[in-house]
C-alpha positions as CSV (number, residue, x, y, z in Angstrom):
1,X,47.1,215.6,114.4
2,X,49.1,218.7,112.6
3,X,48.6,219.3,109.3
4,X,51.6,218.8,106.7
5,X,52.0,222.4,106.2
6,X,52.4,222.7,110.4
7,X,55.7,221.1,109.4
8,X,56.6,222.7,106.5
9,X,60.4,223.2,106.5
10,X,60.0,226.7,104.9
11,X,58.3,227.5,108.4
12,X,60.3,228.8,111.6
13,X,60.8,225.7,113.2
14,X,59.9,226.6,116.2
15,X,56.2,228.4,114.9
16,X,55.7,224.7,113.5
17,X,56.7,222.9,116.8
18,X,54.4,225.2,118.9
19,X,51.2,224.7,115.8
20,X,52.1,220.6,115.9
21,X,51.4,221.5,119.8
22,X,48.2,223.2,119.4
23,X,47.1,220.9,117.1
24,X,47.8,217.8,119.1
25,X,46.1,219.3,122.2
26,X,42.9,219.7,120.8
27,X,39.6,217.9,122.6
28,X,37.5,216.6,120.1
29,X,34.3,214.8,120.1
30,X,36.0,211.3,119.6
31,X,39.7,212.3,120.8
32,X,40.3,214.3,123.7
33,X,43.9,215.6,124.4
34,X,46.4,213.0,126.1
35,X,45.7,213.0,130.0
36,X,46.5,210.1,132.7
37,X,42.9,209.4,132.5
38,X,42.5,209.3,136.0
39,X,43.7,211.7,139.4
40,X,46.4,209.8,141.0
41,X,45.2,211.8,144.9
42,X,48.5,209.9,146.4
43,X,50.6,212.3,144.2
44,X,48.9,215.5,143.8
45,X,51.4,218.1,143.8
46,X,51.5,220.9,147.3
47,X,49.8,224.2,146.0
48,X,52.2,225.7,148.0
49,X,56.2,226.5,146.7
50,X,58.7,227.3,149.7
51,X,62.1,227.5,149.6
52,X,63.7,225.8,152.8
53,X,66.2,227.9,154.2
54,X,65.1,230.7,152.8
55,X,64.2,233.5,155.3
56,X,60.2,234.3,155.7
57,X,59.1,238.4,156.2
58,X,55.9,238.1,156.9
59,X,53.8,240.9,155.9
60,X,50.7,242.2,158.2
61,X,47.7,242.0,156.7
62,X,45.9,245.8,155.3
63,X,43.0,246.7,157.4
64,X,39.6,245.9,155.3
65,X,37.3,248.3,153.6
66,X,37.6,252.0,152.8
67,X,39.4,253.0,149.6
68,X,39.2,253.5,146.1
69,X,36.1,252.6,144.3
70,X,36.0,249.6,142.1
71,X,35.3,252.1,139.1
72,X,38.2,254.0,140.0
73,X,40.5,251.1,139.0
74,X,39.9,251.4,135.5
75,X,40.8,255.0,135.6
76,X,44.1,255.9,136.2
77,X,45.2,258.8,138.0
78,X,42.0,259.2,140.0
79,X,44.1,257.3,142.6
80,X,46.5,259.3,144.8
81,X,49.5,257.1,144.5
82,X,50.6,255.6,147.8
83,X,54.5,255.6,149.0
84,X,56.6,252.3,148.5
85,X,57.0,250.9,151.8
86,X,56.0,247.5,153.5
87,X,52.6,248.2,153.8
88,X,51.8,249.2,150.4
89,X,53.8,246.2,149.1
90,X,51.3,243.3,151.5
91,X,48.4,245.4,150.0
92,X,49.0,244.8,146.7
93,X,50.2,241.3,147.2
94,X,46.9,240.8,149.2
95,X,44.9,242.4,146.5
96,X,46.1,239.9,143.5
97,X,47.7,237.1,144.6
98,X,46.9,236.1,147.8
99,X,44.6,233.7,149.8
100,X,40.9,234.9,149.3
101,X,39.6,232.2,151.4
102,X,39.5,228.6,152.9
103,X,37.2,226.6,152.1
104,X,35.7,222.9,153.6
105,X,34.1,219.8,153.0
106,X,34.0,217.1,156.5
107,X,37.6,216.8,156.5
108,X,38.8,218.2,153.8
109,X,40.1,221.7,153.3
110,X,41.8,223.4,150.4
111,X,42.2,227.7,149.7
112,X,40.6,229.8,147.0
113,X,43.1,232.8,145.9
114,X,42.5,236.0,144.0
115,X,43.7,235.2,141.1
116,X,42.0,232.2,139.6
117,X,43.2,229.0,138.5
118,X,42.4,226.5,136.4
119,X,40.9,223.7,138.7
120,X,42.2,225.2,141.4
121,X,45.8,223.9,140.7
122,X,48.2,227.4,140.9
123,X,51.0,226.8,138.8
124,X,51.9,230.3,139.0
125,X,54.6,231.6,141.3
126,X,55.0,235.3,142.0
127,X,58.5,236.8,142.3
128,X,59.4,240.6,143.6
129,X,62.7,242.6,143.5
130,X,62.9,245.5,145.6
131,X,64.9,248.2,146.0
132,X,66.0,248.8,149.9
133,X,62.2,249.6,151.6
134,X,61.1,251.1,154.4
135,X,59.4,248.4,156.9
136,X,60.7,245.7,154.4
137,X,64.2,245.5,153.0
138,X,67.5,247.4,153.9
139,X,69.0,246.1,150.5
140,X,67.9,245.5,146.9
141,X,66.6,242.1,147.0
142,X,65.0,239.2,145.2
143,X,62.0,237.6,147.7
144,X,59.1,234.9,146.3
145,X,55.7,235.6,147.4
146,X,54.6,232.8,149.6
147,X,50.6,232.9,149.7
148,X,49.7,230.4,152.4
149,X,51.3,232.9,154.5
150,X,51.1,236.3,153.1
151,X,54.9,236.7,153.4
152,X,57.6,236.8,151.1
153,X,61.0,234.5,150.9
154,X,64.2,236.3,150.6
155,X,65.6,234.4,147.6
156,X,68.8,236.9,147.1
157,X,70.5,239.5,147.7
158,X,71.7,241.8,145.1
159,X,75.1,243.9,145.8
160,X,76.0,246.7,143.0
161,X,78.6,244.9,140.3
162,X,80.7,247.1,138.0
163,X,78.8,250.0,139.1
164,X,75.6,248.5,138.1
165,X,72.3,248.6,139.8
166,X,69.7,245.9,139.0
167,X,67.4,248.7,138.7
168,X,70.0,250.7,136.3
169,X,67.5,253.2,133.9
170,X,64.8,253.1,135.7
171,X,62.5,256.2,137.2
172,X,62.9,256.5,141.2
173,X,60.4,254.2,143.2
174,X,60.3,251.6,140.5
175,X,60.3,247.5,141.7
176,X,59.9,244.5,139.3
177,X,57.6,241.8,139.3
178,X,57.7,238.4,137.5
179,X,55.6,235.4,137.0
180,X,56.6,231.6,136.3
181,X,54.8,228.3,136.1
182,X,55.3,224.9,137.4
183,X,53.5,222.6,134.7
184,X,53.5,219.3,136.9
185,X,50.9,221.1,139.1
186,X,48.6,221.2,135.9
187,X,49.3,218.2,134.2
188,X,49.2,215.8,136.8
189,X,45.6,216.4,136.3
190,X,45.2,217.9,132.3
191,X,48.2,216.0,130.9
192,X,49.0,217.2,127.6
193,X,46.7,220.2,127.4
194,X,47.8,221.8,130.8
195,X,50.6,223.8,129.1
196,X,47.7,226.0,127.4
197,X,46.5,226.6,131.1
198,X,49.4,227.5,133.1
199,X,49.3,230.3,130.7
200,X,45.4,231.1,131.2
201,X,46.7,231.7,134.6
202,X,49.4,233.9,134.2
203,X,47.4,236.4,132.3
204,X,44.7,236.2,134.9
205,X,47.8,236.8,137.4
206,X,49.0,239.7,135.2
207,X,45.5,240.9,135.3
208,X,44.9,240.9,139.4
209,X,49.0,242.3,139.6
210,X,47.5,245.5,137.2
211,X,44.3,246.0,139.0
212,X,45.6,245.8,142.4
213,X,48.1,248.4,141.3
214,X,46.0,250.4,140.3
215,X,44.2,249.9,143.2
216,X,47.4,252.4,144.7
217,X,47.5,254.1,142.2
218,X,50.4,252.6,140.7
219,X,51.4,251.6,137.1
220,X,52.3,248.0,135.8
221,X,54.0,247.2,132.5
222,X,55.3,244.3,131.0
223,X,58.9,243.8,129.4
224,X,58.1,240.9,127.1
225,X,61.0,241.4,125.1
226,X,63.3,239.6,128.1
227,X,64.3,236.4,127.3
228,X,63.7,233.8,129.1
229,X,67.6,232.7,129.8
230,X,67.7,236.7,131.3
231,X,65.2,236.1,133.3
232,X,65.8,232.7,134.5
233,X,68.9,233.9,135.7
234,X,67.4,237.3,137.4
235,X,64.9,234.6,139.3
236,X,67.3,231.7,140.2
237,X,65.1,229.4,137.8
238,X,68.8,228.4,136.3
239,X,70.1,226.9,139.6
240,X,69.0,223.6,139.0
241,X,70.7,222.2,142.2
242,X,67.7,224.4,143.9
243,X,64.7,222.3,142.0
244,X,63.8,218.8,141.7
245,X,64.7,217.7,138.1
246,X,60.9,216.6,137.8
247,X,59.3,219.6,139.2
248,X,60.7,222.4,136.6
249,X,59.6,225.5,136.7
250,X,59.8,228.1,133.9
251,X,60.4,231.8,133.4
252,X,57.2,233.6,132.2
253,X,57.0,237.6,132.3
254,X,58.7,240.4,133.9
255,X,57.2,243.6,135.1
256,X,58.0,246.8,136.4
257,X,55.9,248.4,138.6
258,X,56.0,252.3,139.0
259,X,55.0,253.5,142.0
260,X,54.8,257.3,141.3
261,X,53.5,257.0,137.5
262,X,54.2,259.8,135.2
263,X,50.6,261.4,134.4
264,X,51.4,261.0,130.5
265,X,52.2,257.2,130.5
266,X,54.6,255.0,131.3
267,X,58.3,256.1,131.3
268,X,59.8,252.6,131.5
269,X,61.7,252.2,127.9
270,X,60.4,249.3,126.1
271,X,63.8,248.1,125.5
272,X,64.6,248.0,129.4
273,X,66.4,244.5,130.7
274,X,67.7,244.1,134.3
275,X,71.6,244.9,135.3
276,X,73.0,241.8,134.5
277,X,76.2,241.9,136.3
278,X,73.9,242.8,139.6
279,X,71.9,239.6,138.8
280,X,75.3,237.5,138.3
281,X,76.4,238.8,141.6
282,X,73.6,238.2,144.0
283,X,73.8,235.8,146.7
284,X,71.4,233.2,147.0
285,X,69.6,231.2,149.8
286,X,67.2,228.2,149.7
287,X,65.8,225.3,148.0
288,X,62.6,224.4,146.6
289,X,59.8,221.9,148.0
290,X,59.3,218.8,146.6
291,X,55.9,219.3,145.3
292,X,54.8,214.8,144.7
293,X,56.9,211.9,145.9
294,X,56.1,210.8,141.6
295,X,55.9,212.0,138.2
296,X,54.2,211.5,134.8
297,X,56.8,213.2,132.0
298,X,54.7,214.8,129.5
299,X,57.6,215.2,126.9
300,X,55.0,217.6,124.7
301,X,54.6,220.4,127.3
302,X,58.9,220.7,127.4
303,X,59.2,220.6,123.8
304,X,56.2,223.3,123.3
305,X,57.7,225.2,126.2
306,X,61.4,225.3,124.8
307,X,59.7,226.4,121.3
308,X,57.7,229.1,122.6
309,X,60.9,230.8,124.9
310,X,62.0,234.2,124.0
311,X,65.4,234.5,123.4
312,X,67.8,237.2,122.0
313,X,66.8,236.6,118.2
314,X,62.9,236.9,118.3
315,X,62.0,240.3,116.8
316,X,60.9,242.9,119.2
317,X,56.9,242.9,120.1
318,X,57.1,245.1,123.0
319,X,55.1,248.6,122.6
320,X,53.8,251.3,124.5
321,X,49.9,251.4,124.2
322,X,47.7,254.5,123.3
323,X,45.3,255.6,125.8
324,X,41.9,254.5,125.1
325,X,40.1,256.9,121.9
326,X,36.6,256.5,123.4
327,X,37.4,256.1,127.3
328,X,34.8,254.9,129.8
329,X,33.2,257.7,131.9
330,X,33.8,257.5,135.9
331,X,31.3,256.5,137.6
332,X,31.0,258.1,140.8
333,X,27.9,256.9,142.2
334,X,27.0,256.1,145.6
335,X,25.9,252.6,144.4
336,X,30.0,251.5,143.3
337,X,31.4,248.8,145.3
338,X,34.7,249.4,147.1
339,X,37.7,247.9,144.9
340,X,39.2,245.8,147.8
341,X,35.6,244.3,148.3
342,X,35.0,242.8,144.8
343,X,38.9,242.0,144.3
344,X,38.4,240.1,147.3
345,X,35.7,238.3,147.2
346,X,35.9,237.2,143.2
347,X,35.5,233.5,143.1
348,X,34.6,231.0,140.3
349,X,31.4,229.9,139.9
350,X,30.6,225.6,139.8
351,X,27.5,226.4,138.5
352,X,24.6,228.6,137.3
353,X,20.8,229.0,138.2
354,X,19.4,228.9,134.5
355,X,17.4,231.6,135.6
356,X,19.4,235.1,136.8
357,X,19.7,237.7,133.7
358,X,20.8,240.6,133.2
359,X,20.0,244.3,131.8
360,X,21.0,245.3,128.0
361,X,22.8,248.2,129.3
362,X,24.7,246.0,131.9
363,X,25.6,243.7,129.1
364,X,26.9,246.5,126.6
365,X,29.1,248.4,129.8
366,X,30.3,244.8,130.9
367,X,31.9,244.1,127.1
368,X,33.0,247.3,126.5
369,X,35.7,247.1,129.9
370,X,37.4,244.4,127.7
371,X,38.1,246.7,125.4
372,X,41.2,248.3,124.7
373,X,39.6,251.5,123.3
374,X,37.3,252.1,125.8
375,X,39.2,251.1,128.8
376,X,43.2,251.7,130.2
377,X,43.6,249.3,132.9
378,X,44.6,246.5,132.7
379,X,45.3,246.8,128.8
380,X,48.2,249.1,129.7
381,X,49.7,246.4,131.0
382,X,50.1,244.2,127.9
383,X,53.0,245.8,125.7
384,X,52.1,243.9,122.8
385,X,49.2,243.7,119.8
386,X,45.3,243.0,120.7
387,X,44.7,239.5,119.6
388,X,41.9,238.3,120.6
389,X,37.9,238.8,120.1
390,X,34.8,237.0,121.8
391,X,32.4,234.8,119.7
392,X,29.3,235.0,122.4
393,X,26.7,233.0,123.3
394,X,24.0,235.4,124.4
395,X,21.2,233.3,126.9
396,X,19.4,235.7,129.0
397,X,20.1,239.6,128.4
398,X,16.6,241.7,128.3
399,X,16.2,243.1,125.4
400,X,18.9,241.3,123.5
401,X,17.9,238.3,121.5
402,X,19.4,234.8,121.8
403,X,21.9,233.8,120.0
404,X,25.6,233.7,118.5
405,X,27.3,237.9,118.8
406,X,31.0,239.2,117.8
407,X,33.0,241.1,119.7
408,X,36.3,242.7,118.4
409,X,38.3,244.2,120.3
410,X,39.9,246.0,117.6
411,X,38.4,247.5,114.6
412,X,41.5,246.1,112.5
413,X,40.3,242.9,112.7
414,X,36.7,243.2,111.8
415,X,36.9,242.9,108.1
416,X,38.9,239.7,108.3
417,X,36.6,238.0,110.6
418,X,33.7,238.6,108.3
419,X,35.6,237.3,105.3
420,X,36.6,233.9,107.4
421,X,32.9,233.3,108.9
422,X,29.8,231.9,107.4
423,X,28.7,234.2,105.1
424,X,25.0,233.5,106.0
425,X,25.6,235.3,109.0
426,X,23.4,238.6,110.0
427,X,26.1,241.1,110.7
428,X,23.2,243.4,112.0
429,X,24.3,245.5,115.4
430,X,22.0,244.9,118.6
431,X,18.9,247.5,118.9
432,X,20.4,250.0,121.8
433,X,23.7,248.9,121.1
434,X,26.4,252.5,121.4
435,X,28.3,252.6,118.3
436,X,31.7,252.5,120.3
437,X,30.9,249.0,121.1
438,X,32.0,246.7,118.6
439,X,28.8,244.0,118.3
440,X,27.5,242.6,115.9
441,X,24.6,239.7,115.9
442,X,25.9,236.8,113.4
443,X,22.3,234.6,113.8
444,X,19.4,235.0,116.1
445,X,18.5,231.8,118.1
446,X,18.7,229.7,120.8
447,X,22.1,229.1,121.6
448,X,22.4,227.1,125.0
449,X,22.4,223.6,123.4
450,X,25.6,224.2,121.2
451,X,27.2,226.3,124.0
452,X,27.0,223.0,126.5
453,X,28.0,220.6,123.9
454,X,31.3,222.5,122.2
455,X,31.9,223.4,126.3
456,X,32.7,219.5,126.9
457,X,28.9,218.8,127.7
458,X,29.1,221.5,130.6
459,X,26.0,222.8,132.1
460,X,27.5,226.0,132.9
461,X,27.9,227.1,129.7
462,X,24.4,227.1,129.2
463,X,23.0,228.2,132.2
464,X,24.4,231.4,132.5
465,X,23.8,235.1,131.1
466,X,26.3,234.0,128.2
467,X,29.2,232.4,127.5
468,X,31.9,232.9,124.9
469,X,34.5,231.8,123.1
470,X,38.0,233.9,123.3
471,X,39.2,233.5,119.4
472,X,42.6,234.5,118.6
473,X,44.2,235.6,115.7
474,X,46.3,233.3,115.8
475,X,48.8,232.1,112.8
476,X,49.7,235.0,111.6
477,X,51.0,236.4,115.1
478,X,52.9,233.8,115.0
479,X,54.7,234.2,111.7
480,X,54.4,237.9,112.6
481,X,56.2,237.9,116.3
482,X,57.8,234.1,116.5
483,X,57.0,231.4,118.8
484,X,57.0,232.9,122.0
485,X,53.7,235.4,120.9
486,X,51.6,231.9,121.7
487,X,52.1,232.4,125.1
488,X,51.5,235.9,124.8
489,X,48.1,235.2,123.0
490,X,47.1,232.8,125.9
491,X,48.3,236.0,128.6
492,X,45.8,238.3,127.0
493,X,42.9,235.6,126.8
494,X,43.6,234.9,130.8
495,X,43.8,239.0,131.5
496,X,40.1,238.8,129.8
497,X,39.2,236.2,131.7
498,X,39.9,238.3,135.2
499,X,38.0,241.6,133.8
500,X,35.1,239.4,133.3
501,X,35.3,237.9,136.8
502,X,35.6,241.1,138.3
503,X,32.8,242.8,136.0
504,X,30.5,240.1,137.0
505,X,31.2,240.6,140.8
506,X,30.7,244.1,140.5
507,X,27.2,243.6,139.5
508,X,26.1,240.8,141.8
509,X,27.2,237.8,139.8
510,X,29.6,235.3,139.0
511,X,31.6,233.6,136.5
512,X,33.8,231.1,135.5
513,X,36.6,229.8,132.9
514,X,36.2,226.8,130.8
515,X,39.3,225.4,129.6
516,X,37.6,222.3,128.3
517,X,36.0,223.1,125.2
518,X,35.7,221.2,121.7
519,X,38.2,223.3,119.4
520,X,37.6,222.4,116.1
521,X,33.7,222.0,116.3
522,X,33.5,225.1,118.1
523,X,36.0,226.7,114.6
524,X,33.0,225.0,112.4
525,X,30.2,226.9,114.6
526,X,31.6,230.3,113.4
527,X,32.3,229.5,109.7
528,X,35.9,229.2,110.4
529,X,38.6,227.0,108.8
530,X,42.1,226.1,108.9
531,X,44.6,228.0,111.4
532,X,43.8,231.5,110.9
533,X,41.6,231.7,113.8
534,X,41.6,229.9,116.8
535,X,39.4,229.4,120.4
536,X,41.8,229.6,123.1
537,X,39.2,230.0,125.9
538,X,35.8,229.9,126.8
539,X,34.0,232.1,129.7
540,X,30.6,232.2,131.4
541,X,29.0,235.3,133.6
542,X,25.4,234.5,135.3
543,X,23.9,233.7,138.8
544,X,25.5,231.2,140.8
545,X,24.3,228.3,142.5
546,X,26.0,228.4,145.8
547,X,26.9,224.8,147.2
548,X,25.7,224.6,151.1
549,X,27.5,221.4,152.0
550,X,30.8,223.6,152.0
551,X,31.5,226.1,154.5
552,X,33.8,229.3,153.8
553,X,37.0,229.9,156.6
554,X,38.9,233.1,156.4
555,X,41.6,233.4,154.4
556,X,44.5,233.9,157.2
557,X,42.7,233.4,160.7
558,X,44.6,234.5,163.7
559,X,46.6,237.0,161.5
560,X,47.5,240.9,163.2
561,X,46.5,243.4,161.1
């Protein structure tokens, strides 16, 4: 339970509310976090939002292979940027949140996307307002992406009000993208602790959105100073006669998306918020699915989601982000997979061999694309603070012992880090390690036992290359930024999450996130204490044991190209 000073009246109310949250969501050894207990399979919730009466564009599907390099993605600019028009707009959609696959068991069948999910439950929905585009849309318009059928709903239509575009300030060939989440479709299975992962999974949406932009040579950036009521209203998340009361579903992020990026950075002003008379003018069509015939209320995740909203009187976070000080070289290799191949064909592993390694120089390349410094995309994306650094678990690297490694992902946050850990700790960097990667070993040993236990007993976490720990800094951004920088912390730990799936496809192996850890015990393993520093998600990367009773479908069969 929160401590006392989690309630502290000299706090921001809503900071305590969202630590009482965080506190009560924990799994420990003897309490795990308030679920059902059981899956109630009568009401799982429909993967899929529609909005009845709403019309459907499909979109035709991009033809496969070809194009940028996977390595060109993280460099931006070695893409030639491609022209707004229909097409461009189904391959990006295809590229990051689409249908990756179908997959089945006798009869039962159920899709894999790009962007991952915890247990495969998508609580994300994907919105899109466009300008008037060729092959697409003679008017600016609101449409939600519908990924059972790679098309998007036209939501609303936005007419010029007071002279005012929605896309008012912005450069030419601009379009903005948004996220929300449905929580019912995450706790009807996690109860209590499935507000944490709906916002795992927008930063791994995020994440897919950047790349695949990049992917066409476009930039993404986020706007999170927005507030929620704003955006809400720009997605039609206020009209509650278009929602089941039961079945909310909550603003998250907006994005804009340039589509002929300045070579010198983004050109989007930080303090950039849609027209609003545009927004109060559109006209609006459809009604949302019912997702279950029942409901369990989880009265926690409202009251941390009402907490962590942004609203007009949370100080600013948003900030442009320097280019990288020690940037990855190109690649340009005939060995590179294509982009659209490994965005594609990322899945999450159910488990590892316990025997596939990997090289030391594989292992120092793969950790240094989560870092800001060394790599643009898709940090550029995140207008706000790094966070968050990896406590690993190191199991089978050549050449690099076993045992518990830091990671920080900014050199700010070194110092602190040492001063809250054990202070028995090594501190010693790896043998071959470059000195623009951040590593350090804090004890040599072998690690696989503790990994599986503080993992909630999982196997995976022990059978892999490694695993890790995603720890944030976490008060103090609180106290720093307000409330709504928890969800913010999550986003980045989720947009880490997707580089590391995509890094491990890239060189032949797999991985998968673990939402179920042990927080506190896994605090203790690294020395720390109190509420400074907390886990927020654990990862794994090794080789994956495939399972041969299921058989893969494609994604959209029978589908023109």
């Amino acid at each position: 339970m929160p401590s006392s000073d989690a309630l502290d009246p000299r706090v921001d109310p809503r900071v305590a509310a969202v630590l009482a949250y965080h506190e009560r969501s924990k799994h420990g050894y003897a309490r795990p976090a308030r679920s059902l207990g059981y899956l109630d399979w009568d009401n799982q919730p429909d993967p899929f939002r529609r909005y009845d009466g709403a019309e459907l564009v499909s979109l035709l599907l991009p033809a496969e292979g070809g194009g940028p390099s996977y390595e060109q993605l993280f460099h931006p600019g070695s893409v030639e940027p491609r022209a707004l028009d229909g097409a461009a707009v189904s391959e990006w959609l295809y590229h990051s949140l689409a249908l990756s696959a179908w997959k089945r068991h006798g009869t039962s069948r159920w899709p894999l996307r790009v962007n991952p999910s915890s247990g495969n439950l998508h609580p994300t929905e994907g919105y899109l307002a466009l300008p008037a585009v060729a092959d697409l849309a003679d008017a600016p318009a609101l449409y939600h992406y519908a990924p059972k059928e790679h098309g998007l709903e036209r939501r609303a239509v936005f007419e010029a009000a007071d002279g005012e575009s929605l896309f008012e300030g912005l450069p030419e060939g601009c379009f903005l993208v948004a996220l929300s989440s449905i929580p019912w479709r995450e706790s009807w299975k996690y109860g209590e602790r499935a507000w944490r992962y709906c916002q795992h999974d927008v930063g791994h949406a995020l994440a897919a959105l950047r790349l695949s932009a990049a992917l066409l040579g476009w930039r993404l950036t986020t706007m999170p100073d927005v507030a929620d009521e704003n955006l809400a209203q720009l997605l039609g998340l206020d009209r509650t006669d278009d929602f089941e009361p039961e079945e909310p579903e909550h603003p998250d992020l907006l994005a804009v998306v340039e589509t002929a990026p300045s070579p010198t950075g983004a050109s989007v002003p930080a303090s950039w918020v849609p027209g609003a008379a545009a927004t109060r003018a559109a006209r609006w069509a459809g009604r949302a699915n019912r997702l279950s015939a029942e409901h369990v209320a989880w009265s926690v995740i409202d009251e941390v989601g009402r907490a962590s909203a942004r609203d007009e009187t949370t100080a600013s976070i948003a900030r442009a982000r320097p280019a990288p000080s020690a940037p990855l070289p190109l690649d340009e290799s005939d060995d590179v997979p294509a982009a659209r191949q490994v965005l594609r064909q990322r899945r999450s592993a159910v488990a590892m061999d316990g025997r596939t390694g990997m090289t030391r120089q594989g292992f120092f390349d793969l950790l240094a694309r989560v870092l800001p410094e060394r790599s643009a995309v898709p940090w550029d994306a995140l207008s706000w603070p790094t966070a968050i650094h990896l406590g690993l678990f190191v199991h089978r690297v050549a050449d690099v012992p076993p045992g518990l490694y830091l990671l920080t992902r900014d050199a700010q946050a070194l110092e602190p880090l040492r001063a809250a850990m054990r202070s028995d700790f090594d501190w010693q960097r790896p043998e071959g390690c470059p000195e623009a990667l951040p590593l350090v070993r804090l004890t040599e040993a072998d690690v696989r036992s503790p990994a599986e236990s503080l993992s909630c007993g999982q196997e995976i976490a022990a059978e892999g290359v490694f695993s890790l720990a995603m720890l944030a800094e976490h008060e103090g951004t609180l106290r720093r930024h307000g409330a709504s920088a928890y969800r913010m912390l999550y986003w980045e730990a989720g947009a880490i999450g997707q580089v590391l799936y995509v890094e491990a496809e890239a060189l032949g192996l797999r991985a998968t996130g673990i939402g179920c850890f042990f927080d506190d015990p896994v605090h203790s393993t690294f020395g720390l204490s109190g509420r400074d520093w907390q886990s927020l998600y654990h990862f794994t990367v090794g080789g994956a044991v495939d399972d041969e009773r299921l058989a893969t479908e494609p994604a959209y069969p029978a589908r023109p190209g």
